[in-house]
C-alpha positions in Angstrom: -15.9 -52.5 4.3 -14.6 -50.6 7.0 -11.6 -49.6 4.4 -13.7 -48.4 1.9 -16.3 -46.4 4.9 -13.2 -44.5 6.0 -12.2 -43.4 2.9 -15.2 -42.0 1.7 -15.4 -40.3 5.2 -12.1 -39.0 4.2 -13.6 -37.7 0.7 -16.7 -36.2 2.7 -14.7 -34.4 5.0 -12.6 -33.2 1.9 -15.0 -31.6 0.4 -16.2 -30.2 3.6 -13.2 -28.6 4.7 -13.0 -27.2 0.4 -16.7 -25.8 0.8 -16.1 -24.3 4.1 -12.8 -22.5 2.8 -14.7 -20.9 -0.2 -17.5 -20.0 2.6 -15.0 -18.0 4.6 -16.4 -14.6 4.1 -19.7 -15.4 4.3 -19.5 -16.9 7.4 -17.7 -14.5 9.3 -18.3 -11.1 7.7 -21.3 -9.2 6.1 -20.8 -6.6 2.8 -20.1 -4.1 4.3 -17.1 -2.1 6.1 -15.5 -1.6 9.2 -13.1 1.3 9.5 -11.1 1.8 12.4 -9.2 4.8 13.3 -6.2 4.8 15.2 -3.6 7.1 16.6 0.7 5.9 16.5 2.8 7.9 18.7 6.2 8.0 20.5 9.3 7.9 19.2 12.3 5.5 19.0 12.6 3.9 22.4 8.6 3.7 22.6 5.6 3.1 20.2 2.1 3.3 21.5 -1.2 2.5 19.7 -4.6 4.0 20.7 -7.9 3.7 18.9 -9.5 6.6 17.8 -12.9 5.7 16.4 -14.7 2.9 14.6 -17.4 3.3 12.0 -19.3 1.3 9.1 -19.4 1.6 5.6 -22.1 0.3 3.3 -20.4 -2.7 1.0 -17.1 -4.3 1.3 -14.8 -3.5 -1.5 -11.3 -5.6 -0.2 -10.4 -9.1 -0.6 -12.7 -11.9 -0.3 -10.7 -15.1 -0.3 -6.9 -15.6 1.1 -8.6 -13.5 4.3 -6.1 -14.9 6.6 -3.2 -14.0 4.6 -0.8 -11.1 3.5 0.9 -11.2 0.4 3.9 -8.6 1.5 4.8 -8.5 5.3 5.1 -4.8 5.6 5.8 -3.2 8.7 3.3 -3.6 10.6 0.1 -6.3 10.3 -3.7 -6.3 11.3 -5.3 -9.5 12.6 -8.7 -10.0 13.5 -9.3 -13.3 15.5 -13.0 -14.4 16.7 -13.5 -13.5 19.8 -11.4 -15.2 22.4 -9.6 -17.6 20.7 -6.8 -18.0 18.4 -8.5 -18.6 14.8 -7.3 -15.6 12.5 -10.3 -15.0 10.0 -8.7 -11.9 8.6 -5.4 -10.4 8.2 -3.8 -7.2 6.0 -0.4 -5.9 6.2 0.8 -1.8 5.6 3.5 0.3 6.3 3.1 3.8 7.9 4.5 7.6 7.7 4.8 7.3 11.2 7.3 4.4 11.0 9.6 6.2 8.4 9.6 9.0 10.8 11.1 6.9 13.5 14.4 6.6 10.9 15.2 10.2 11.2 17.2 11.7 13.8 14.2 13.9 15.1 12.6 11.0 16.4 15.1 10.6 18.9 13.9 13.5 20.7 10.0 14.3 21.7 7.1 12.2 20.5 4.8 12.5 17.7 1.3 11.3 17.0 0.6 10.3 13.4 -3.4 9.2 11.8 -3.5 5.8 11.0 -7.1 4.1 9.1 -7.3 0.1 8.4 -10.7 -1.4 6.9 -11.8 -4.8 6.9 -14.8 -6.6 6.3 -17.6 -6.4 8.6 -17.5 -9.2 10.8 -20.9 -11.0 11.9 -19.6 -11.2 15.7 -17.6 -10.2 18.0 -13.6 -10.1 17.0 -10.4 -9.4 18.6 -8.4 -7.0 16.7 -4.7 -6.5 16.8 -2.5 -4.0 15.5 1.7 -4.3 15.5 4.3 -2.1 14.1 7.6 -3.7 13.1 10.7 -1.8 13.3 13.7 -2.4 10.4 14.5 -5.5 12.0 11.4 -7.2 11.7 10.5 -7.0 15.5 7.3 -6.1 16.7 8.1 -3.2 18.7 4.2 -2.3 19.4 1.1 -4.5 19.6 -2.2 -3.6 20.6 -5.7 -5.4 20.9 -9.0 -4.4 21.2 -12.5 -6.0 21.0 -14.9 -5.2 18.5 -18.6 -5.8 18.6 -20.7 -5.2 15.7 -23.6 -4.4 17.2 -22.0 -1.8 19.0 -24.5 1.7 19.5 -21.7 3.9 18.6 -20.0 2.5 15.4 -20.5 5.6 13.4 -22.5 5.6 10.7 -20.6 6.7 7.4 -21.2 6.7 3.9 -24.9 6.4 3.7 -25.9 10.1 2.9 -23.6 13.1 1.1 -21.2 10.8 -0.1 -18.5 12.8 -2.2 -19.6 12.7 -6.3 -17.1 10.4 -7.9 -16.5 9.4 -11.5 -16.0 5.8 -12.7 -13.4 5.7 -15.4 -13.4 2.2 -15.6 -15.1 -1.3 -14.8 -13.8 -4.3 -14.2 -15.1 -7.2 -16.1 -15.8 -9.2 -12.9 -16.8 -6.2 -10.1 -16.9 -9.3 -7.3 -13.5 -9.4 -7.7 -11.1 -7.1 -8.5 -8.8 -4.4 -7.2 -10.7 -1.2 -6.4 -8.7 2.1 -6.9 -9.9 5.4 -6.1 -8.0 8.4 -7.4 -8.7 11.2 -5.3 -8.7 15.0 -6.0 -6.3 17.5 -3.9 -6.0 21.2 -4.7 -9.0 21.4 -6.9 -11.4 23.4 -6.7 -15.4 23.1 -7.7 -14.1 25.2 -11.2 -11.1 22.5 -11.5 -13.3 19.1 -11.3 -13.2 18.5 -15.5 -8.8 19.0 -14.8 -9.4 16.5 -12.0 -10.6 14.0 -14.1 -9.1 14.2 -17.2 -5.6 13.9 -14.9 -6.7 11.1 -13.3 -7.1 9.6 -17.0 -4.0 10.7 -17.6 -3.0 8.8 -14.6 -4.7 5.6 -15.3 -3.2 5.6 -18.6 0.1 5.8 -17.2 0.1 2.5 -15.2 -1.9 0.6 -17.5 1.3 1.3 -19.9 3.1 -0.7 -17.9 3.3 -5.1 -17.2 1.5 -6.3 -15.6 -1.1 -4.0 -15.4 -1.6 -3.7 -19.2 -2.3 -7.5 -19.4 -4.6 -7.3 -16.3 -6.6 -4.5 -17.2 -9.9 -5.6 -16.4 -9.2 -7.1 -13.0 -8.9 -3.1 -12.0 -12.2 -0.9 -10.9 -11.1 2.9 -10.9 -13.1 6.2 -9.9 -12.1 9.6 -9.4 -13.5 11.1 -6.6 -14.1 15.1 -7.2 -13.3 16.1 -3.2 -13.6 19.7 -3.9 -10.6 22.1 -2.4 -11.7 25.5 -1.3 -8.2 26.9 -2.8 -6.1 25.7 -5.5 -2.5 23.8 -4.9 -0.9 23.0 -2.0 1.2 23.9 0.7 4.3 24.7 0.6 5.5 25.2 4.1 9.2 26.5 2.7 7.9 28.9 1.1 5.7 30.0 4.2 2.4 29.1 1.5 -0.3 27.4 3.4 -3.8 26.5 1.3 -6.9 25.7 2.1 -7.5 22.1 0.4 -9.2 19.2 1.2 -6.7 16.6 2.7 -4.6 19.6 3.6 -1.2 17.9 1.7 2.0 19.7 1.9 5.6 19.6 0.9 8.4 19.8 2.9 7.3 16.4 4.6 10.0 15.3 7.1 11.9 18.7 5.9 12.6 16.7 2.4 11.6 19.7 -0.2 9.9 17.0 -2.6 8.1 14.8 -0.3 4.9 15.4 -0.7 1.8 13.8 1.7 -1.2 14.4 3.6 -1.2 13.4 7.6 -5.0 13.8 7.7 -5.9 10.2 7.3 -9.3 10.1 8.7 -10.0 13.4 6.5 -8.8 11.0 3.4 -11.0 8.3 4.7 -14.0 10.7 5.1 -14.0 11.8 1.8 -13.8 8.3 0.5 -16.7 6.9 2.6 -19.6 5.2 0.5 -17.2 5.6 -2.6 -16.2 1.7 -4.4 -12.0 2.2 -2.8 -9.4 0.1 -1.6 -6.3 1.7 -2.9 -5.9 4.9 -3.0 -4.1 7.2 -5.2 -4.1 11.5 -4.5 -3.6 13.8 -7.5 -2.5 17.0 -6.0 -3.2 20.2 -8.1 0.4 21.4 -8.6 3.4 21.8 -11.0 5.7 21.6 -8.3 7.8 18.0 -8.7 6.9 15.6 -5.5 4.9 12.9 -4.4 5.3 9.5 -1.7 3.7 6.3 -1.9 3.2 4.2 1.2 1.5 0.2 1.4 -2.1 -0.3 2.0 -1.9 3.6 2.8 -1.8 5.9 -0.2 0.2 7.1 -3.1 0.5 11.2 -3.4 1.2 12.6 -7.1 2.0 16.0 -8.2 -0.1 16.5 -11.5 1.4 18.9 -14.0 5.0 18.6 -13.8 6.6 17.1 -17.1 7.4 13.6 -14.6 4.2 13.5 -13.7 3.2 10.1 -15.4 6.5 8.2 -14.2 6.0 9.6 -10.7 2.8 8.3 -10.3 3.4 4.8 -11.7 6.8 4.8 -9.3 4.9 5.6 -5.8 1.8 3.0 -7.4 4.7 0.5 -7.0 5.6 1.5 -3.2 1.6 1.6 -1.8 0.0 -1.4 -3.9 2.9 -3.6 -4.9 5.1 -3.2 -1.3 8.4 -2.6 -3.4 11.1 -0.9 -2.2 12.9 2.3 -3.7 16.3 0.8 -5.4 18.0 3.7 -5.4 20.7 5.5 -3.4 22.0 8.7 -3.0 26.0 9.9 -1.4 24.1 12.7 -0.1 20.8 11.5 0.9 21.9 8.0 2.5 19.7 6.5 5.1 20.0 3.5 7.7 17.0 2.1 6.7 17.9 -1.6 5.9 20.1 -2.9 8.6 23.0 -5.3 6.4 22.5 -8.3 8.7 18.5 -8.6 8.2 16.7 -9.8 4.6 14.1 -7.4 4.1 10.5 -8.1 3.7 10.2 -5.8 0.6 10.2 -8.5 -2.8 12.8 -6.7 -4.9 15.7 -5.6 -3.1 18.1 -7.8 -1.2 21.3 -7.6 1.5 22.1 -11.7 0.5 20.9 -12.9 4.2 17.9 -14.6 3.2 17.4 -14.2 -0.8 15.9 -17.2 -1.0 12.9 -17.0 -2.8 13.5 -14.0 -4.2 14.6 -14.0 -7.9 17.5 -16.2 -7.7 15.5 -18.0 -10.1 15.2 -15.2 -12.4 19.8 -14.1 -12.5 21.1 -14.2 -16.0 23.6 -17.2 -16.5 27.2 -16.1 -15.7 25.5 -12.8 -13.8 28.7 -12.3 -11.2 27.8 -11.5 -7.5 27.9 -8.6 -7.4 27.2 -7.6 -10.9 30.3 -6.0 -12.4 29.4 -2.3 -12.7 32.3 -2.2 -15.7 30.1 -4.6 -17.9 29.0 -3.4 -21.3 26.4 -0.8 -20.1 23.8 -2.0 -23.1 24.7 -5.5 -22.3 24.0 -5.1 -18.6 20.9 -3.7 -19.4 19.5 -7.1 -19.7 20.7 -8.7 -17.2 19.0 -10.1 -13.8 21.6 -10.4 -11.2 22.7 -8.6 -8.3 23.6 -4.5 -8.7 24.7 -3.4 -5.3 23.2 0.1 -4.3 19.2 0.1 -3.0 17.0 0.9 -0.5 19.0 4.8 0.0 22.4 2.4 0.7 25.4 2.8 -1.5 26.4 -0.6 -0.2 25.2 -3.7 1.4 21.8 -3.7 -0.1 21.0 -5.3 -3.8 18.4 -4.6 -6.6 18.2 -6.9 -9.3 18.4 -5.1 -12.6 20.3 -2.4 -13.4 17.8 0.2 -14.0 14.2 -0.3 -13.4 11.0 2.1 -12.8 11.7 1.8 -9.1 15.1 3.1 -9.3 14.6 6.2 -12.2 12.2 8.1 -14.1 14.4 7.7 -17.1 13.5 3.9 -17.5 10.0 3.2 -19.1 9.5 -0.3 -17.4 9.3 -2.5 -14.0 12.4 -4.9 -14.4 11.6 -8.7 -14.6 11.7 -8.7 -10.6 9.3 -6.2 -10.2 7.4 -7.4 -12.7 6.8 -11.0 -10.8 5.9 -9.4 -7.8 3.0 -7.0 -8.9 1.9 -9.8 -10.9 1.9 -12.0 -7.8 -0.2 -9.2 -5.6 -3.0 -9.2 -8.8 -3.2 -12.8 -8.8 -4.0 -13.1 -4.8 -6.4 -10.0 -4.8 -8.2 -11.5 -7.8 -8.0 -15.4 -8.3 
């Protein structure tokens, strides 16, 4: 008797534990969002982390299950804890501008401040919130908490009035959840919105024509939101041409004459507020070939330039999917990955920890490394282990040969890429 009274206590608590899991959201957070600003600054020897401002945004348009965890590590993590004690009921990871400045030798010299913007759900009460940055190593070099309490006089209040006209180019079947993108216009003027539009179609188009996203279609909610520029382009600070636009984007970032971004995050943000986002992807007004992609951050496209639609897909991998750049340049090498650390990105390698990874996936016989004097139609095909990634000629490894992460030229993720978007749409949507 006593057997069979523990066991269905056992069962009871079971099912408790299971409905309290799927509860998760509701009890801790309300629909609706919590933006808070923040400013990174310093430079190699020091990071510091300062909070900026904190507003609200009708509805909640991120995850809501798997709160406590991160698919991707990234290089830096938010954590929100209840207040005063250790239970994490929300986490998100992203990588920032600010930390790939820290790899160039400018940042050995004076500090710089960079805009930084994380959402989460609106909790119910008060939370701890911690920010850290992670340098190449995986260390947390910076950390910094702060309390939050919702009922706090001076949240701002965004989104509820003038919110920016936007454009829904498609629904998801299931709006609860999904993944919520938001193209965004930059260099458009009032005259320019019907371009806008039909480029961020164009856009659309282009990622859907690529696995996985084709098969998972209708887990994806996308607008296009017509944030009207007051002149036409973008800046192009080599050229001493400085417009007037609405995220103020330029070229020339980090003196690279094709890296193309905006540093006015809480402008971005602004724009966006009371619009259905989550990721967000820029279209910038321009024929000039550029663009950057950075996780949980943005993706920045240049629109009419012939590359346009693999440039756009390419940088979709870096901010939603977390994967790496496989490419590497003699002249444009950088120390990015040190050879003695496995890094957090899912699709490139230096063999310290590549388990878990796509050993599972290399071609019987594959050679470590691959041979680079294979059959170049044969090696095509394979999975293995091609040295040269992440802007290192050597010590780092992708795992195809060519893939949309390493050249415009090919038309597809590779089978490692592949698995690892597909893993990031399953945990935002199942």
């Amino acid at each position: 008797m006593k057997k069979a009274s523990y066991l269905l206590a056992l069962i009871l608590a079971s099912v408790c534990l299971t409905s309290v899991k799927g509860q998760d959201f509701d009890t801790y957070f309300t629909d609706m969002t919590l933006r808070m600003d923040y400013v990174f600054s310093g430079n190699k020897l020091r990071q510091d982390i300062s909070l900026a401002d904190i507003c609200s945004i009708p509805r909640w348009y991120g995850k809501r299950q798997r709160l406590a965890e991160t698919p991707v590590e990234g290089n830096g993590q938010i954590t929100v804890r209840k207040h005063g004690t250790d239970t994490v009921i929300y986490k998100n990871s992203f990588s920032t501008l600010f930390q790939e400045w820290l790899t160039y030798d400018a940042a050995a010299g004076p500090g710089k401040a960079f805009e930084n913007v994380f959402l989460i759900p609106m909790p119910k009460d008060t939370v701890d919130v911690t920010v850290e940055l992670r340098n190449s190593r995986r260390e947390v070099t910076s950390s910094y908490t702060h309390t939050v309490t919702p009922t706090d006089i001076l949240i701002r209040r965004t989104g509820e009035r003038n919110v920016t006209p936007y454009t829904t180019l498609q629904q998801a079947a299931d709006t609860t959840k999904c993944i919520h993108i938001a193209f965004v216009a930059e260099g458009y003027t009032e005259s320019e919105m019907t371009t806008f539009v039909n480029d961020a179609r164009e856009a659309m188009e282009a990622i859907f024509a690529h696995e996985p996203f084709k098969s998972s279609r209708d887990k994806f909610n996308i607008i296009a939101v017509k944030s009207a520029s007051n002149e036409s382009g973008t800046s192009e600070p080599s050229k001493g041409v400085w417009k007037d636009t609405a995220l103020g984007s330029h070229f020339d970032t980090f003196y690279s004459d094709r890296y193309l971004t905006t540093l006015n995050l809480y402008t971005l943000h602004d724009k966006l507020a009371g619009t259905p986002y989550e990721h967000i992807v820029i279209l910038v007004n321009t024929d000039k070939y550029g663009g950057g992609g950075i996780l949980n951050s943005y993706v920045l496209s240049m629109t009419h330039n012939e590359q346009f639609n693999p440039v756009v897909v390419h940088e979709f991998g870096h901010s939603f999917g977390g994967l790496a750049d496989e490419y590497a340049y003699e002249f444009e090498q950088l120390p990015m990955y040190p050879l003695d650390v496995e890094p957090w990105e899912p699709n490139i390698t230096t063999l310290q920890d590549f388990h878990g990874k796509w050993e599972d996936l290399i071609t019987p016989g594959t050679a470590v490394p691959t041979p680079e004097s294979d059959n170049p139609d044969t090696v095509k095909s394979k999975v293995g282990l091609f040295e040269g990634a992440g802007y290192s000629l050597k010590g780092v490894y992708r795992g195809t040969q060519d893939c949309r992460m390493r050249t415009n030229d090919n038309p597809e993720f590779c089978p490692v890429c592949r698995r690892a978007l597909q893993h990031l749409i399953d945990f935002y949507t199942k």
